[in-house]
C-alpha positions, 0 to 999 in steps of 0.5 A, a space after each residue: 560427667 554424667 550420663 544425661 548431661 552426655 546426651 544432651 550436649 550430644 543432642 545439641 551437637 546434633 542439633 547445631 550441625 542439623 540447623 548449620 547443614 539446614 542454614 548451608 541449604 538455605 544459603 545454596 536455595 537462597 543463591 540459586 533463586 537470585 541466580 534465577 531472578 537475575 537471569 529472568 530478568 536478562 531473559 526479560 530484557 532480551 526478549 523486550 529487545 527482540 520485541 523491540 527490534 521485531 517491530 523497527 524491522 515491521 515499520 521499517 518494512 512498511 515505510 520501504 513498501 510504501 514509498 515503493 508502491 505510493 505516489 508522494 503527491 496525491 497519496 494514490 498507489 503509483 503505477 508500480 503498485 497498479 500494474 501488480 495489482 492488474 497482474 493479480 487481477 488478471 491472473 485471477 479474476 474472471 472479468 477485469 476492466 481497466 480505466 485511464 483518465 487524463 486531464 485535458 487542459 492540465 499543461 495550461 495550468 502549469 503554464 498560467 498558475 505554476 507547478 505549485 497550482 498544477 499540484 494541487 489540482 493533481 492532489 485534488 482529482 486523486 481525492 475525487 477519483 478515491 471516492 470511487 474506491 472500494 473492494 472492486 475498484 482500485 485507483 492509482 496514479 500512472 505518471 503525470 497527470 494519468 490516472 488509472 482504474 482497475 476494475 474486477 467486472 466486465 464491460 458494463 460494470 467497467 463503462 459505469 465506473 468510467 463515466 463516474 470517473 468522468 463526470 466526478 473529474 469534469 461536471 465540479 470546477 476546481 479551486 485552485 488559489 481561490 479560482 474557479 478551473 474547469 477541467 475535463 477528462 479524457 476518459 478510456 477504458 477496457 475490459 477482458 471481453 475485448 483484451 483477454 487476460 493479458 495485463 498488458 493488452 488491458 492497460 495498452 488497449 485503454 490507453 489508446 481509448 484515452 488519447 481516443 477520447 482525448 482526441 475528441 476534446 475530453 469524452 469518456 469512451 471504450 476502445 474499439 477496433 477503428 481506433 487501431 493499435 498505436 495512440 493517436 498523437 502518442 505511442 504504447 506505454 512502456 510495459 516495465 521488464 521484471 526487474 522494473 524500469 
């Protein structure tokens, strides 16, 4: 054999063994990228479940938080949400009134036009009393036919708002199963001038301005000393201890 064609098959030995080592790499390179694609894509799907579970738990949160703090029949804060946000307000604000409205008459609707009517009339005022709504004023309903607003003003801003509040829910007649119902309010309200910063001598003070004015067949009044400590016809509102009653 001669020398040359030594060389060459010797050059073609190497040449196969560099193209296998070459194709061993490529295989291994090959095989480390599926690996990497397969695992992104697992890292994919677990980040998108995680995604996925982030915001069930956010719904969920919200769902929980409303039916804790949102009354179901008129769509208003119910009186859990209003007495955190006086206590806020309280705590913060440097003047703060508080509003309550009742409704003079309303038990007569239950008893002439039935719960159904008495409902609706309920969902009715809520709607008039959120047109009062904004940054500064807050709405809820406290229990039955009792409504309250917050106010981050003093007593002159919180008188205004009281006597909007009364004409918005007696001055309209109501449309209740295609009849005309007059309802008058009776409205009460105090400021921090009058309570101080206590939350609950506000809502407390209020109220018997309420029953005050209801008293006097539906009127829209502050609280004054005269009207003593306990509500004419009534008792203190409860005030929940802090794990809620």
């Amino acid at each position: 054999m001669s020398q040359t064609f030594t060389s060459v098959l010797t050059a073609a030995g190497g040449l196969l063994a560099g193209l296998t080592v070459a194709g061993l790499w490529a295989l291994r390179l090959w095989t480390l990228l599926a690996r990497a694609r397969t695992r992104a894509r697992t890292l994919h799907r677990v980040v998108a479940n995680a995604h996925t579970l982030v915001e069930t738990l956010r719904v969920e949160r919200d769902r929980y938080h409303r039916q804790a703090t949102i009354d179901d029949m008129t769509g208003l804060p119910n009186r859990r949400a209003a007495i955190q946000r006086l206590t806020h307000a309280a705590a913060t604000c440097r003047e703060v009134g508080v509003i309550v409205v009742d409704l003079v008459g309303f038990k007569l609707v239950n008893d002439r036009l039935g719960h159904r009517a008495g409902n609706t009339l309920l969902a009715q005022v809520a709607e008039r009393l959120r047109r009062l709504t904004r940054t500064d004023v807050f709405a809820a309903r406290l229990s039955g036919d009792e409504f309250t607003l917050i106010v981050h003003g003093g007593g002159d801003t919180t008188a205004a708002v009281a006597d909007r509040a009364w004409s918005e829910v007696s001055q309209v007649p109501f449309v209740l199963d295609g009849r005309r119902i007059d309802i008058v309010a009776s409205v009460g309200y105090t400021s921090t001038g009058q309570a101080g910063h206590d939350p609950e001598a506000l809502l407390h003070l209020a109220d018997i301005a309420m029953y005050w004015a209801k008293s006097h067949g539906g009127v829209v009044h502050g609280y004054a000393d005269h009207m003593g400590d306990i509500p004419s016809g009534g008792r203190p509102r409860d005030w929940p201890t802090p794990h809620g009653r």
